[in-house]
N, C-alpha and C positions, 0 to 999 in steps of 0.2 A: 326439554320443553315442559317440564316441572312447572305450575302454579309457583309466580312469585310476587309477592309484595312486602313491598317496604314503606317505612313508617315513619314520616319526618314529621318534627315537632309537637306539640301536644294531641293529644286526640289517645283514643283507644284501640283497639287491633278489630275490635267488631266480630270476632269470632273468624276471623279471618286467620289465612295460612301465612304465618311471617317470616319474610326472611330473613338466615340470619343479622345480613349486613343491617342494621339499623342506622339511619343516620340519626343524629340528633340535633336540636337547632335552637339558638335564643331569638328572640326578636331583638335585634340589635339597630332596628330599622332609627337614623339617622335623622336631625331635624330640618334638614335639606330634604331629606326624600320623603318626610312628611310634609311636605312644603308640594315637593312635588304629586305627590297623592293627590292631597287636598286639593291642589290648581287644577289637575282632570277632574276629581267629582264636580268641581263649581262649575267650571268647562260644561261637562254634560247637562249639570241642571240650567244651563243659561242656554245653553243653544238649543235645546228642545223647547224651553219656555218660549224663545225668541219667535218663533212660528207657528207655536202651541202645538208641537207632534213630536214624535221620533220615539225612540225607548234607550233612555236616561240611565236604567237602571244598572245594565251591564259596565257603564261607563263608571259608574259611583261604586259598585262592587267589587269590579276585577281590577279596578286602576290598577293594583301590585301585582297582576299579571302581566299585564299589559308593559308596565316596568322593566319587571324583569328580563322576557322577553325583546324588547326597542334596546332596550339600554345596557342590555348586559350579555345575553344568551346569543342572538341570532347575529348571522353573520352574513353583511349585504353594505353596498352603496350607496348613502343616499342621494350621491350628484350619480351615479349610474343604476338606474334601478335594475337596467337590462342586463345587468352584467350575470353572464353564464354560469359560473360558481357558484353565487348565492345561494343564501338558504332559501327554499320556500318556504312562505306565509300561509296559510288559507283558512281563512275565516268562516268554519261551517256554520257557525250563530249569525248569519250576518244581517240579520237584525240589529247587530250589536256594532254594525260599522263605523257609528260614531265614536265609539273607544277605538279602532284601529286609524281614521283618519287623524284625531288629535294627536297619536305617539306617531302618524306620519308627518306631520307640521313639525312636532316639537323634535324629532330624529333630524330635521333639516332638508326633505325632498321638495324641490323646488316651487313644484305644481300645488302643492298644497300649504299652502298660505292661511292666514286667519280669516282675509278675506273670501277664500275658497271653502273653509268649513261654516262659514258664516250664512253659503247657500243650501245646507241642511235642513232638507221640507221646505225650500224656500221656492215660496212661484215659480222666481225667475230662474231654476235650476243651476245648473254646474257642474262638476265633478264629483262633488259631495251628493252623491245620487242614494236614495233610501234604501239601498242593497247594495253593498259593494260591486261594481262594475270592470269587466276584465279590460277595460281600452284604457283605465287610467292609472298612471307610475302608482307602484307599488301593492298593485293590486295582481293579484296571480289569477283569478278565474271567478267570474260572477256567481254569488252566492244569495241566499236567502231560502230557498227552498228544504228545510232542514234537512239532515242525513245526507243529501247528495254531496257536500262540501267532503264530508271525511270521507265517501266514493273518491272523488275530484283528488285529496289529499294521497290515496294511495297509489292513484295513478301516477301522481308527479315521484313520488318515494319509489315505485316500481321504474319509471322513467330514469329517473335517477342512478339506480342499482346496475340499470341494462347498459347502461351508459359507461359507469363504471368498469364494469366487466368486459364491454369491447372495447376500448378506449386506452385502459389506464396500462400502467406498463409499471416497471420497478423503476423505482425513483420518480415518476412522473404520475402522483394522482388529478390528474387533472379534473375529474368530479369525484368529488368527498361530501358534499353538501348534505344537510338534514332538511326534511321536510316537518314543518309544524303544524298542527291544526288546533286548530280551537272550537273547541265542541262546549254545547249547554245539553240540557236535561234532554228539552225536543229531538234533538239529531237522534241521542242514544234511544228513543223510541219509534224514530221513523225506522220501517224493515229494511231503508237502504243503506243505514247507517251500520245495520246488523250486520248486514251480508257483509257491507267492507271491512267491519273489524275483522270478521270470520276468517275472511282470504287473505288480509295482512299477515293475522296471527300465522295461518297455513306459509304462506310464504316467506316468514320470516325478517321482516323488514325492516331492521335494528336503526335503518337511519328515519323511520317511521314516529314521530311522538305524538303524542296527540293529549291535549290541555284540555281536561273537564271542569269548566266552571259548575260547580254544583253548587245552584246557587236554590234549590228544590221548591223554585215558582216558574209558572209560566203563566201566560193568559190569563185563564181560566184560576189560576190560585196557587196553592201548593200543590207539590205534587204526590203528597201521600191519596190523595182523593182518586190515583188512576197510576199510580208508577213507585211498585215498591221493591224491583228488583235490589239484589246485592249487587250491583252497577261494577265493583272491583273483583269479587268475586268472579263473575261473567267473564270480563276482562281477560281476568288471569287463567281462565279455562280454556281461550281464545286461545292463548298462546301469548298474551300479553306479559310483562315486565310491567310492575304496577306498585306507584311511587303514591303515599298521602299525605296530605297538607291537611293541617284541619283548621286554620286561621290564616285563609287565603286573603283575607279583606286587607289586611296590613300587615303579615307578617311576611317583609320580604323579604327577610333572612332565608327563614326556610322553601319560601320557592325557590329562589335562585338557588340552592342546595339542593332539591329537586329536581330540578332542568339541566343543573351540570351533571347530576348523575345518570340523568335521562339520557345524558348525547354520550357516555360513556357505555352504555348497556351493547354487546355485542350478541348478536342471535334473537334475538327477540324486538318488535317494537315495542316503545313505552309507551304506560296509558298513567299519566298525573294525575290522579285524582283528588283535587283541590275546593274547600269550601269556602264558599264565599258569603255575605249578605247583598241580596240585590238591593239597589238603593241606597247605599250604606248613606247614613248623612241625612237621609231625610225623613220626616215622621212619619211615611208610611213605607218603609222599610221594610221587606220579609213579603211584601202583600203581588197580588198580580197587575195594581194598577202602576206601581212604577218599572215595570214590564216593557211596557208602550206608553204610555201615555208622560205628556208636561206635566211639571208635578204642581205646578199652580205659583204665583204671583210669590204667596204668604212663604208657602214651603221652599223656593228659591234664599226666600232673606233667610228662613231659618239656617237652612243647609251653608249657607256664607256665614252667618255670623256664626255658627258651630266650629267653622273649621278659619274662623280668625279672619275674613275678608269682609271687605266692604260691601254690603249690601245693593248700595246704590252702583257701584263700576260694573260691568260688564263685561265678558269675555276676557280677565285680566288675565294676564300673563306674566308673575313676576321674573326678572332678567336673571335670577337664579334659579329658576326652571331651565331657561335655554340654556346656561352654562353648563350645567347638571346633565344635556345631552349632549354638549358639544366633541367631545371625547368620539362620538359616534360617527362622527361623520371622516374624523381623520386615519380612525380605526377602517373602516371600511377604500377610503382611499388606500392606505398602507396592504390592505389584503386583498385589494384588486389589483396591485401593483407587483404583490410580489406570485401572484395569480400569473400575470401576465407575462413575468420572464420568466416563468415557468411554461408556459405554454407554447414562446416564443425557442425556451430550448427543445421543447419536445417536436419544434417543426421541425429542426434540423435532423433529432437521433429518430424521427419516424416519420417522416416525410410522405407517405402513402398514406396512412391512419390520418395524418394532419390535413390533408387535402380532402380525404372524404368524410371527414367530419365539418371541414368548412364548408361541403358543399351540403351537407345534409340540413346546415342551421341555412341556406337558402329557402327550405321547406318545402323544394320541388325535389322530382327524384332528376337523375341527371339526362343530357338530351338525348333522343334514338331509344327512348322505352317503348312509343309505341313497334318498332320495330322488332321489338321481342313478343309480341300477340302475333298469333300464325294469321296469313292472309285466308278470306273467305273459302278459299281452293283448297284448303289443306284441314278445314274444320270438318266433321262427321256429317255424312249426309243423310244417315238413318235416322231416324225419330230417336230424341234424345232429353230426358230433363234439364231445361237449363239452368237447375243447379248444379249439374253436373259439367255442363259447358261455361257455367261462371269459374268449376274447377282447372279448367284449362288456364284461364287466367291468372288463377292462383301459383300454380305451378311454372307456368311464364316467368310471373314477375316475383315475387317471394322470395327463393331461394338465391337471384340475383341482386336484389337490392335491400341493403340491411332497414331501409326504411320503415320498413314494415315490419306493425308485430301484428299477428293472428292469433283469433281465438276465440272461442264458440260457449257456448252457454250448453254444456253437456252433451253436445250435436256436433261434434268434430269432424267425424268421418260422412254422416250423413248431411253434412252442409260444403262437403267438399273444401272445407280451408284448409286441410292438413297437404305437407309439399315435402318436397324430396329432400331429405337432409336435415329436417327439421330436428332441432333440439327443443324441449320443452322448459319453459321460464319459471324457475324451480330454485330454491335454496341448494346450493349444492352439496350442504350435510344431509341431505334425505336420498339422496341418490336418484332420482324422478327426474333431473338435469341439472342446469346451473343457471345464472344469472343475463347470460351471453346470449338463453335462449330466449327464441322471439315465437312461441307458439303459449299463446299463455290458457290454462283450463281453469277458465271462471266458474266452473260449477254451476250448479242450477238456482245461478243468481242475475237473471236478466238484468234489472236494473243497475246493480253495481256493477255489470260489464261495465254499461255507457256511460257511467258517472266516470269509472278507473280511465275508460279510455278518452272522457274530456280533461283527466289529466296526464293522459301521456301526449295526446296531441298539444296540450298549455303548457310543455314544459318549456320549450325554446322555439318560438318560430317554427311550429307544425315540425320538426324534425321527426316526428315517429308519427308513421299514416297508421291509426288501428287496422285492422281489419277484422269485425266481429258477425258472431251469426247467432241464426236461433230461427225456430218456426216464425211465420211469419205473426200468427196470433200472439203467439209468446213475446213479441214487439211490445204488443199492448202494456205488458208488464215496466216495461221502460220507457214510456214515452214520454214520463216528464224530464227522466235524462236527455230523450231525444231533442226537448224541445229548447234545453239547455244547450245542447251543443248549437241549435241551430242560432239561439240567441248570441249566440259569444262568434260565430262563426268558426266554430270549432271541427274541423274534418272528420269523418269519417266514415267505413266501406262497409255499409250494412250489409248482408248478405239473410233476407230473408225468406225462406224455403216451404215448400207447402203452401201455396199461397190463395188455395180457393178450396171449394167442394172437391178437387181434385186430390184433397188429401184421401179423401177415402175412407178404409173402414175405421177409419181412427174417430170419426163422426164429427158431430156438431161443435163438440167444443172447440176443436183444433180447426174448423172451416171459418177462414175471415170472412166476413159480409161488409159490415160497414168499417174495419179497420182504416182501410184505403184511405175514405173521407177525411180524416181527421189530419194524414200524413200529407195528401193531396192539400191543403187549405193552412198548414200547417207553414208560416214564412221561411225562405231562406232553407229550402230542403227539397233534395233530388228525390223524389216515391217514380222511381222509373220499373214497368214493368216489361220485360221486353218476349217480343215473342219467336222469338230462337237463337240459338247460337253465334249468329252473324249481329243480333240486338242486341246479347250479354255483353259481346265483346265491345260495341258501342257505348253500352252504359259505363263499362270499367275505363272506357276512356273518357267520358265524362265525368264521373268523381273522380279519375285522377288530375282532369283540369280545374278540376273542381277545389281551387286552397281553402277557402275558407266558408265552404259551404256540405254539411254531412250528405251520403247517401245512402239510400236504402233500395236496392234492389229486387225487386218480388218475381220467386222464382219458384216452376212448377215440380212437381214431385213427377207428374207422368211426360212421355216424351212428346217431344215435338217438331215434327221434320226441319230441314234447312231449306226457309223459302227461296225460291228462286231470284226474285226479284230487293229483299232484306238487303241494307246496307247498311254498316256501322257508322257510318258518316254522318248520318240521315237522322240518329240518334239526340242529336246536340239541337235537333227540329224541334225534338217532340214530338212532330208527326208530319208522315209523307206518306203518296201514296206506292201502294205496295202492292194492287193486280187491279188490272185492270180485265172484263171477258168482252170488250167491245174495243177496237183501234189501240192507240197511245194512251197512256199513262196521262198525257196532259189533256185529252180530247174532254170535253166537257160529259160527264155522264147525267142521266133522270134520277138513279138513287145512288148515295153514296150509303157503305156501310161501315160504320168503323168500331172496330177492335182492338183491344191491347192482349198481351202475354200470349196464354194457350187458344185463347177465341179467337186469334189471329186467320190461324189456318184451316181453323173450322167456317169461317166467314166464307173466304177464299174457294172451299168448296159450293158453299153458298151461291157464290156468285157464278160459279160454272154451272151450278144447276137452274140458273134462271136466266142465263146468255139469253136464251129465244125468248124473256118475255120484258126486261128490262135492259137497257145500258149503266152498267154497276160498276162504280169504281170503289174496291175496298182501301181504307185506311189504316196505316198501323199508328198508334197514338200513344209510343211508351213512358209519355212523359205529358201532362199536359201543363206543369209550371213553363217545361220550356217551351212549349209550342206558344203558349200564350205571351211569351215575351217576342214573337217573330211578328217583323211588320203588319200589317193590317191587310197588306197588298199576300205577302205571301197563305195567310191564314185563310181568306176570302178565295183564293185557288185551288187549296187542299180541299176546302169542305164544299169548293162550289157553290158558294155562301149565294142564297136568293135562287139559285138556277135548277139545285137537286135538292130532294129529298133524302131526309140524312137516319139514319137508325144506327143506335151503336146496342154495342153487344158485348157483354161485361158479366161474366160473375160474379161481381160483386154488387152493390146497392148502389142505385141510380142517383143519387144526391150529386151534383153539380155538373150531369151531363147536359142538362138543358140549357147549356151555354153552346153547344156544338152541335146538338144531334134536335129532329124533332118528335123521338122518341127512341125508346130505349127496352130493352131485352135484360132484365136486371134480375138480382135477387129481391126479393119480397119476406123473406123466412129465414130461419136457419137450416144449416141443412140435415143429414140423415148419415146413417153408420150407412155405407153397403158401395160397391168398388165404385172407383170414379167414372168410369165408362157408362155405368149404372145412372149415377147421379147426375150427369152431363145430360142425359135423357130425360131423367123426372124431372127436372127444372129446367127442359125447356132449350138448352144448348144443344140439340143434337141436329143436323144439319135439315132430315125434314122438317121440323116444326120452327125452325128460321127460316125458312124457304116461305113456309105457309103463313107464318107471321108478317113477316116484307111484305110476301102477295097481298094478304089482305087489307094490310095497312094503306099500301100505294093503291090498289082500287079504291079503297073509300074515301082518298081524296082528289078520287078521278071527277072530271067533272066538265063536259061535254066534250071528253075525249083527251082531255088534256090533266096533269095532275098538279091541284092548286096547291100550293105550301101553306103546312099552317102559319099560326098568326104567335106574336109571343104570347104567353100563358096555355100553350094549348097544346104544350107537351103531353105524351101520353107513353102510358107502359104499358105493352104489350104483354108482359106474363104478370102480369098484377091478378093472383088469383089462378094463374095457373098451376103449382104445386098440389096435390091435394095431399100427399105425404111429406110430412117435416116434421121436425124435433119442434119441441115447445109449443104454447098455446097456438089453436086457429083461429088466430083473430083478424087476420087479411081477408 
């Protein structure tokens, strides 16, 4: 695991550690394939002028990667994009999507016509969408957000590898494939881009490359003004295999000398680190404006008449461009072809393996799983954290179905995902496990969990369901992963722990307040909190009907009885009621109170302490995405909608309960070091001072004997001001 870099074609060593293999290289680059160069930079400067946006630059810079790459290196279909083998793409610049769209037109992918890149920043949209998008051929996972793509990229290379190693057999590799990414200056500075090189390097990811356009401008200008790492060096400290180009603009000789030797590195991923000029071709080359921005009317003609075209044509495409790719598409036919008798002979020599890989690219696990969750009767009836009873779950279903890979952000055992048998997802020269194992230790790199695992879920049709953990606060750190997975509909089994003041002496930092909200409001995402054992096991069967929608479970560190009345059925609600201290369950009651998670059963008491002065029906509400998607007719029953008085009751920060309740028992602060028992009191959770709060509330909108409902806007919070000890300013 030695620092290594090598050093192809001109350029300097930079004080750097070199290996010996040195390739060496001419530009030998052809007047066909200047031809073809030149037709993508014009390409770029035309179709960003066409609708005055996009960014041109990476288009006119990297053409000879892009080249290289489409026409020579990667191996894929372009009349089957979906085809299994293939190599993945992933474009973490993708900003730059306009260069990967045109080498998808000129490769031959059906969907992407001239006409289709012609909708580029164009009103009437299309496919050609201004960040690569995962619904459309030959797109692997929606990108723009820099650094999460080379997250995304090692996910698919780990998916990859696992696949491998349970799968493959002597004589029969049925995945061999390389994952490629394409990285700029931005990713290698985003920290999520850091952490995922970190954990590649760590785990060894030889079918892993990854293509640095340094092209040392972004936005803002160059990037000596704010980024002056040794970018290869880091690299190769990583655990990287680390290849340099120093005339990436046109000298395709030596990329392609590069990348083959890239896909030959064993043990190590490779990191290409290739320079480029952004803009090449146009007069303001080097700068940050041909970054993003059209480069103008003038500078178009220039950039054409430099590189020998017609100024006045547009979008040209000479018919020896497409010949020049055509090679590619027959190429990829022949090696899906002979993919396929290969795969067809491994049905015969492994006929089990064959079946349950077939069924696994369904993306469901197989039928009679809920039957492996123990029925209600068989779960703990002692107070119990349900993280620990989300552990049941795990152990359930894990160890039975290879679907699943687990893995925790430095919290393994205390998030309960670790399962009987487990082997850990490991280089098998380190001796830590092998490739085969599905427990993977992300380190204490939240974000690049959720990135790695929106590309183990994107490799084939959901075939691998993550399942990841971490304090529930520690979420915050990945939420722009999370909101990525939700965008793409990307699956997966959040498991987050600690999830109120209930953490305890661990204090204020680690206690959510307003997390919730954001998760809760957040499109196309399961934030289910459930309030015991018989709720977890609800929820886990929710994300798992859940294909293409992620979930995050918020789960207590202290315990919590098995309510009597709890159904896991009742889960897929959102919310049902759960005690009633007056007749049935359906009988109409004067106040309703509703609760999620640990305030579930603290309610519950609530309401048996006030039997003789109200009819109380409590609510459990582990989800309120789903409850709000149930008829109108059913929702108006649950809350009694117009008939009771409704108070909910939450640990957390009252922002968007004024749609259900007409007031609310919420956080105001942050909270305090000191046990949670403690804390449930000072702020107000503790069952006298909810008792005393309902009473008062419900008298003061008593009113000749009868109690009037407020009006909309006339929500109120009832501990607003009640803390008088909290961490941070008093300014409530």
């Amino acid at each position: 695991m030695s620092p290594s870099i090598d050093i192809i074609a001109n350029g300097n060593s930079q004080d750097h550690t070199v290996h010996p293999n040195k390739v060496a290289s001419t530009n030998i680059t052809t007047d066909v394939e200047k031809l073809v160069l030149n037709t993508i930079r014009c390409l770029g400067a035309d179709l960003t002028q066409a609708f005055k946006g996009g960014h041109p630059g990476t288009v006119m810079g990297a053409a000879a990667i892009g080249v290289a790459l489409w026409r020579h290196l990667m191996r894929y279909n372009p009349k089957n994009p979906d085809w299994f083998n293939r190599d993945r793409f992933l474009l973490s610049a993708g900003h730059a999507c306009l260069w990967q769209y045109i080498h998808l037109h000129l490769t031959g992918y059906e969907a992407w016509t001239l006409d289709a890149i012609k909708q580029y920043h164009n009103p009437n949209f299309g496919i050609a969408a201004g960040h690569p998008e995962i619904e459309f051929p030959g797109i692997e996972l929606t990108t723009g957000l820099l650094g999460q793509g080379i997250a995304n990229a090692v996910g698919l290379a780990a998916a990859s590898k696992h696949l491998a190693a349970t799968y493959n057999k002597p004589g029969f590799d049925i995945v061999n494939n390389k994952v490629w990414c394409f990285s700029g200056d931005g990713c290698l500075q985003e920290g999520v881009g850091q952490e995922a090189m970190s954990i590649a390097g760590h785990l060894r990811l030889d079918n892993l490359i990854v293509v640095y356009d340094d092209n040392s401008v972004t936005v803002d200008g160059r990037i000596e003004s704010c980024f002056t790492d040794d970018t290869s060096a880091k690299m190769a400290a990583n655990g990287f295999h680390v290849l340099e180009v120093y005339d990436g603009t046109n000298d395709l000789t030596a990329i392609i000398a590069a990348l083959e030797e890239a896909k030959t590195v064993k043990g190590k991923p490779t990191f290409v680190h290739i320079r480029t000029t952004i803009g090449f071709g146009s007069r303001r080359a080097n700068t940050g404006f041909v970054h993003g921005s059209a480069l103008g009317e003038e500078d178009v003609q220039h950039v054409k008449e430099s590189f020998g075209f017609d100024p006045k044509v547009k979008f040209h495409i000479p018919e020896e461009v497409y010949d020049y790719f055509k090679p590619v598409i027959q190429r990829g036919q022949d090696d899906e072809a002979a993919w396929n008798k290969l795969y067809a002979e491994y049905a015969t020599a492994y006929p089990t393996e064959h079946a349950e890989l077939q069924q696994r690219l369904t993306g469901k696990l197989p039928e009679g799983w809920r039957n492996d969750l123990p029925p209600k009767s068989a779960l703990p009836t002692a107070a119990q954290a349900t993280r620990k009873s989300s552990g049941i779950a795990v152990q359930a279903l894990v160890p039975k179905y290879k679907n699943f890979m687990a893995g925790s952000a430095d919290l393994m055992e205390s998030t309960f995902v670790d399962f009987k048998g487990q082997v850990e997802f490991q280089s098998p020269e380190t001796g830590l496990g092998d490739y085969h194992g599905r427990q993977i230790r992300f380190g204490i790199r939240e974000f690049a969990m959720v990135g790695i695992a929106n590309g183990l879920n994107a490799y084939q049709n959901g075939m691998i369901i993550p399942i990841l953990s971490s304090y529930f606060q520690f979420w915050l750190y990945a939420a722009s992963g999370v909101r990525m997975s939700a965008l793409q509909g990307l699956r997966f089994i959040g498991i987050a722990t600690h999830d109120s003041i209930g953490v305890g002496e661990d204090g204020p930092t680690h206690q959510s307040i307003a997390l919730g909200t954001f998760f809760r409001a957040l499109p196309n995402l399961n934030l289910i909190r459930p309030a015991d054992a018989e709720e977890v096991l609800g929820s886990w069967e929710v994300a798992l009907e859940s294909t293409e929608t992620p979930t995050i479970m918020c789960l207590t560190r202290q315990g919590v009885p098995l309510l009597e009345h709890s159904d896991r059925s009742k889960v897929a609600l959102g919310a049902y009621p759960i005690f009633s201290n007056f007749g049935t369950l359906e009988e109409t009651p004067e106040v309703v109170l509703i609760a999620t998670g640990s305030e579930v059963c603290t309610v519950i008491e609530v309401a048996k302490r006030l039997s003789s002065q109200y009819k109380i029906r409590v609510v459990s509400m582990p989800s309120q995405s789903h409850f709000d998607r149930q008829p109108a007719a059913y929702r108006r029953s649950v809350l009694a909608s117009g008939k009771a008085l409704s108070v909910v009751v939450e640990s957390w920060g009252s922002y968007g309960w004024a749609r259900y309740a007409h007031a609310s028992m919420s956080m105001h602060t942050f909270g305090l070091s000191a046990p949670q028992a403690t804390l449930f009191e000072l702020f107000g959770f503790g069952v006298d001072n909810i008792a005393e709060k309902v009473t008062s509330f419900a008298e003061s909108k008593r009113v000749d004997g009868k109690i009037v409902l407020p009006e909309v806007g006339e929500f109120e919070e009832l501990l607003l001001g009640f803390a008088k000890q909290h961490a941070g300013p008093h300014t409530v």
